[in-house]
C-alpha positions in Angstrom: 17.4 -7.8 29.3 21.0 -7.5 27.2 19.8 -5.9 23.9 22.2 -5.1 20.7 20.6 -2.3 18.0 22.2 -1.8 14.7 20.7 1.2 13.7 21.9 2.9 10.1 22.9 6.5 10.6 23.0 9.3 7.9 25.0 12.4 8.6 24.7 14.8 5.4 26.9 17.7 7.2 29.5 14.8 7.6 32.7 14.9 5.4 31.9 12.6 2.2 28.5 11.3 3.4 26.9 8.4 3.6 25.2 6.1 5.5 26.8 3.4 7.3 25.6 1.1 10.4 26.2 1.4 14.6 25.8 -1.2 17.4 24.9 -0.1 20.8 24.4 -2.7 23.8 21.7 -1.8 26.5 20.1 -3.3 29.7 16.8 -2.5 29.5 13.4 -3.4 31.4 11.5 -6.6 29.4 8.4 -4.3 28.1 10.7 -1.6 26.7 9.9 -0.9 23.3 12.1 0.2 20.4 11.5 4.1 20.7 12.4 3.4 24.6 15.5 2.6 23.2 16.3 5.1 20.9 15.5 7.5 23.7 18.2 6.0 26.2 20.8 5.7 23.2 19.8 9.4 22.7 19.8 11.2 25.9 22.7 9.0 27.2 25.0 7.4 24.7 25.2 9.5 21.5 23.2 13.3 21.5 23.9 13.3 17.8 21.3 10.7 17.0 18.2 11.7 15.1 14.9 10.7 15.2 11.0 12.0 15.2 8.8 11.1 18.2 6.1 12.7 19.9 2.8 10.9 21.6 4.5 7.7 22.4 1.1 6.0 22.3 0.8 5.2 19.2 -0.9 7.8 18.0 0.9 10.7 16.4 2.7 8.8 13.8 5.8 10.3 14.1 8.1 7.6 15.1 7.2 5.5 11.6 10.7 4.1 11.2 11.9 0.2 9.5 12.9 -2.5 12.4 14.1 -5.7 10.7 13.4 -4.8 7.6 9.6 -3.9 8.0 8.3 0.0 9.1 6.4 0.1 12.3 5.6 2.2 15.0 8.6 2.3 17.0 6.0 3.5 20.3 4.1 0.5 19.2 6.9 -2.1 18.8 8.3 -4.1 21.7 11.8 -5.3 21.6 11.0 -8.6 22.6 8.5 -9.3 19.8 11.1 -8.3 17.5 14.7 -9.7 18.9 17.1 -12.0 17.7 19.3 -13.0 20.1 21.8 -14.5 16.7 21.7 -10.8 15.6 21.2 -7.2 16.5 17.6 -5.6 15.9 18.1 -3.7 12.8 16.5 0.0 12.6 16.7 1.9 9.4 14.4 4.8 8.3 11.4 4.6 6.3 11.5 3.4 2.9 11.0 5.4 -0.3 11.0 9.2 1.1 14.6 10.8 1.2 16.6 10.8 4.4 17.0 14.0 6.3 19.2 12.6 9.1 20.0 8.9 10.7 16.2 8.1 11.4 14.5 11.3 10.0 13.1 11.7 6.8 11.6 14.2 4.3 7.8 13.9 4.5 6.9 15.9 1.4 6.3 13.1 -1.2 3.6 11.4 1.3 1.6 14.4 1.9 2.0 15.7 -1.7 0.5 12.2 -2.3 -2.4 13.2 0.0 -2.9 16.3 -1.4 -3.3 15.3 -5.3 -6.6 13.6 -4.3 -8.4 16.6 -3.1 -8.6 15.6 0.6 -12.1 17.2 1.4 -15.4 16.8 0.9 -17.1 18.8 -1.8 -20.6 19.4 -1.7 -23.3 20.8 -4.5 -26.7 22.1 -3.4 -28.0 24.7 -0.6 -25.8 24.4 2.8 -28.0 22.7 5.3 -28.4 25.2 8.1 -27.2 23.0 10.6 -25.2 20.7 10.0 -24.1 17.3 6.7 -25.5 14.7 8.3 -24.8 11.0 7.4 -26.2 7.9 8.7 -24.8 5.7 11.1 -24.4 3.1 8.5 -22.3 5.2 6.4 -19.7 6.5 8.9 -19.4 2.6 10.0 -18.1 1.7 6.6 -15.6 4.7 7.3 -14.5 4.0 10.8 -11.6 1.8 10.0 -10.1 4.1 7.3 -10.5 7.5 9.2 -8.1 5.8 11.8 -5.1 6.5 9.9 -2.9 8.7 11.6 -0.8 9.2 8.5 2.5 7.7 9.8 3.8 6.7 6.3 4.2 3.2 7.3 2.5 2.1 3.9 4.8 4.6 1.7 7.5 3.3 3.2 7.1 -0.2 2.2 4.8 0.2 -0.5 6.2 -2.1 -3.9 4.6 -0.2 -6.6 5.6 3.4 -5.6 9.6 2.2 -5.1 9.2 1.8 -8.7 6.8 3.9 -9.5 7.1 7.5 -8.2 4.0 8.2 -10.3 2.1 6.2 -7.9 -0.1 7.9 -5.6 0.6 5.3 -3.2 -1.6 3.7 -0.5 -2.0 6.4 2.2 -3.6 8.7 -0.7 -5.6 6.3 -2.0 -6.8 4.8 1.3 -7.7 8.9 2.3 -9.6 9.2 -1.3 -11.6 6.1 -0.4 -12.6 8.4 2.8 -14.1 11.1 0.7 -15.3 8.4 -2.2 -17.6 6.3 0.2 -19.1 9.5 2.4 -22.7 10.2 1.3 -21.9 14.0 1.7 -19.5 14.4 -0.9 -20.9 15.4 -4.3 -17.8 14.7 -6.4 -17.4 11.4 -6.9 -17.7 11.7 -10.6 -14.6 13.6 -10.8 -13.2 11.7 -8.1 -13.1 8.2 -10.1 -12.2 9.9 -13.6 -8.8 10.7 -11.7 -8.4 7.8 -9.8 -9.0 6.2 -12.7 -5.8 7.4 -14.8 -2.3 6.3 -14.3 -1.0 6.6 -11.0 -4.2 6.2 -9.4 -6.4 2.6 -8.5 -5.1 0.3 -11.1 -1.1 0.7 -10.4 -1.3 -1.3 -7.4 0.2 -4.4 -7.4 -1.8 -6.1 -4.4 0.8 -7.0 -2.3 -0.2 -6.4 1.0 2.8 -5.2 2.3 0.3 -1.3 3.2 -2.0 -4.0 4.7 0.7 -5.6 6.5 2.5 -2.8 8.0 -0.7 -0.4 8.9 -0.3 -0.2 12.8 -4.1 1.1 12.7 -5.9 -1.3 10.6 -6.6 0.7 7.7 -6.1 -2.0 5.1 -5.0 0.5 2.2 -4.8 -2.1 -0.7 -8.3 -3.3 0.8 -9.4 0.4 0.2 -7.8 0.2 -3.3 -9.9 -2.4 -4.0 -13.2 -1.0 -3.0 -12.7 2.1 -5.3 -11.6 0.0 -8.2 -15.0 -2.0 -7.9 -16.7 1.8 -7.7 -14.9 3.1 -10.8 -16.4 -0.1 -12.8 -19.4 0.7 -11.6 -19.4 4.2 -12.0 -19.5 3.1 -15.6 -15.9 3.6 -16.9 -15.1 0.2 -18.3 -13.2 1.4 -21.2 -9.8 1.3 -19.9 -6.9 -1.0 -19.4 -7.7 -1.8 -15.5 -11.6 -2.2 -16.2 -10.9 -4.6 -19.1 -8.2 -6.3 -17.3 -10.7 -7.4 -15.0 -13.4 -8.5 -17.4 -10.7 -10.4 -18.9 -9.7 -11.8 -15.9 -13.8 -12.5 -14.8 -14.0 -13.9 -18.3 -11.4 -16.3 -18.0 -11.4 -18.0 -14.7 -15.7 -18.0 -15.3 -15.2 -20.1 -18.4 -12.0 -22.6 -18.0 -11.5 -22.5 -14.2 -7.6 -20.5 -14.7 -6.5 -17.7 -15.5 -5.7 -17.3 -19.6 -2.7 -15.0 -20.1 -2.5 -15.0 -23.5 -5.5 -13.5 -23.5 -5.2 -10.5 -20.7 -2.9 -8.6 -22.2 -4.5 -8.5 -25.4 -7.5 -7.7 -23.7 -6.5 -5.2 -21.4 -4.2 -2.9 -23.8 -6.0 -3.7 -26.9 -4.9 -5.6 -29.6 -4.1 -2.7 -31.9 -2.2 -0.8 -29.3 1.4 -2.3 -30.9 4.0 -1.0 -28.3 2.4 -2.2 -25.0 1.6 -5.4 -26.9 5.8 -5.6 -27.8 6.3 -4.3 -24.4 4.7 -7.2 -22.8 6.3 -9.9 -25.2 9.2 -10.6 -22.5 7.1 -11.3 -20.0 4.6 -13.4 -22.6 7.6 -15.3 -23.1 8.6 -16.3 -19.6 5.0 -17.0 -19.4 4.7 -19.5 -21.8 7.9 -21.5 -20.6 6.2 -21.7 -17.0 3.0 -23.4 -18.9 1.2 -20.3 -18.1 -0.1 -20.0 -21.8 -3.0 -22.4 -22.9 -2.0 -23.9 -25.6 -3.9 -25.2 -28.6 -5.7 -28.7 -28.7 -3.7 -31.8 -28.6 -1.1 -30.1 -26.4 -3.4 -28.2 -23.9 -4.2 -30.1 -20.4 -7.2 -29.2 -18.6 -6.1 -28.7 -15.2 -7.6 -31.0 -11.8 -10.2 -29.3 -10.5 -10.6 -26.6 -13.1 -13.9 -27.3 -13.9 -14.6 -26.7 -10.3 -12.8 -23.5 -9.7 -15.3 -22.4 -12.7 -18.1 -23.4 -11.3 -17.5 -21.6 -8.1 -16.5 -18.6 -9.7 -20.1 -18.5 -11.6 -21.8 -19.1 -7.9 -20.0 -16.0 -6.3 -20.5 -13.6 -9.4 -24.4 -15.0 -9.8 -24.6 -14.0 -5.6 -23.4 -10.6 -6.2 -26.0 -9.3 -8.8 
């Protein structure tokens, strides 16, 4: 099959450089895939081209790279899932971590990520002469997150760290959930406290894109969420991200929707002045999309409210 690539080079040796974009046109067999084709453009067309790739099953992680806008594996992606014959596939790098060259780039703020969260398991007691054991039970509920193969895919298109470099991001946080949830590790305590603080949990925006993207089905946000509900429970309620979720429970429990005049308030306190002034914009743009409650004449209960409520109650009730 005829196949045009636009692929965005980066040559920092060059003369005044910067990135810029170059077509190539290949015949190549229907299941080809996109890392098929950067080989052939590679070893045929242009030696210059740079790019990592190693297993070619899908397995290494190496080959983590943006087609049409999105990272994937490029071992994993065909170029008949993602062609569009009105334009040329598009292949960039991956997002957020600096470029090294055309399709290479600079690894060290993902696994300096990975390494703030203390990625091993820290045990307490007399060492078992054997070995840790853990139940089956335990290591099935960590089966899907210790198949990440740390390709960066999430980084790369990850929301809240592209504006937030203080983020740990979702490969971190996805690796602490590993070490959180094993019944062998002793330091959970610790753990949550610094998961707990900015950076960590509460920072993500829940946008699915680390869901999205994941070519192994590690679900980061998903991950995110289970240590959230662990922090909670762990007893540390007293911060912004614990009370913003008690607000949040509060609300939707007793009107059905979600009262955001009240979460802010809620979440940073209302004597904590320069959040409160902070969030006034956004308060504002709020209220213009009828997203404030207002007072009684002017406030409309909305259809089916009562019902969402209702519902709500049923699902908390089921949990405890």
């Amino acid at each position: 099959m005829d196949t045009a690539l636009a692929i965005k080079r980066f040559d920092p040796e060059a003369e005044n450089a910067k990135p810029y974009w170059q077509e190539f046109s290949l015949k190549l067999e229907q299941s080809a895939t996109i890392l098929d084709a950067l080989i052939i453009i590679r070893e045929e067309i242009d030696g210059s081209l740079a790019l990592r790739c190693s297993c070619r099953s899908a397995i290494c992680g190496s080959c983590a790279m943006r087609v049409n806008g999105k990272a994937v594996l490029a071992c994993k992606t065909r170029i008949e899932d993602v062609s569009d014959k009105s334009r040329p596939i598009s292949i960039e790098p991956a997002g957020i971590m600096p470029v090294i060259k055309d399709l290479v780039v600079d690894m060290d703020l993902f696994w300096n990520k990975v390494k703030e969260i203390t990625p091993w398991l820290e045990t307490e007691g007399v060492e078992p002469k054997e070995e840790y054991i853990a139940s089956n039970d335990s290591m099935v509920n960590l089966a899907s997150v210790m198949n990440c193969i740390m390709c960066g895919a999430c980084v790369s298109d990850c929301t809240a760290l592209e504006v937030d470099p203080n983020f740990l991001g979702p490969a971190a946080l996805a690796k602490a959930y590993r070490f959180v949830g094993d019944p062998r590790d002793d330091a959970d305590s610790a753990r949550l406290g610094e998961l707990n603080e900015y950076g960590g949990v509460w920072d993500c925006t829940r946008c699915y894109m680390c869901v999205e993207v994941c070519p192994k089905g590690v679900a980061p946000m998903d991950r995110i969420m289970q240590i959230r509900e662990k922090v909670v429970e762990s007893g540390i309620t007293n911060t912004p991200g614990a009370r913003h979720i008690n607000s949040f429970s509060h609300s939707v429990a007793h009107s059905g929707w979600l009262d955001e005049s009240r979460l802010a308030v809620d979440s940073w306190g209302m004597f904590n002045i320069p959040k409160l002034i902070a969030a006034l914009p956004v308060g504002l743009r709020a209220l213009i999309r009828g997203k404030f409650p207002l007072p009684a004449p002017f406030h409309k209960k909305r259809p089916g409210a009562d019902n969402v409520a209702r519902i709500f109650r049923r699902l908390e009730g089921s949990k405890k």
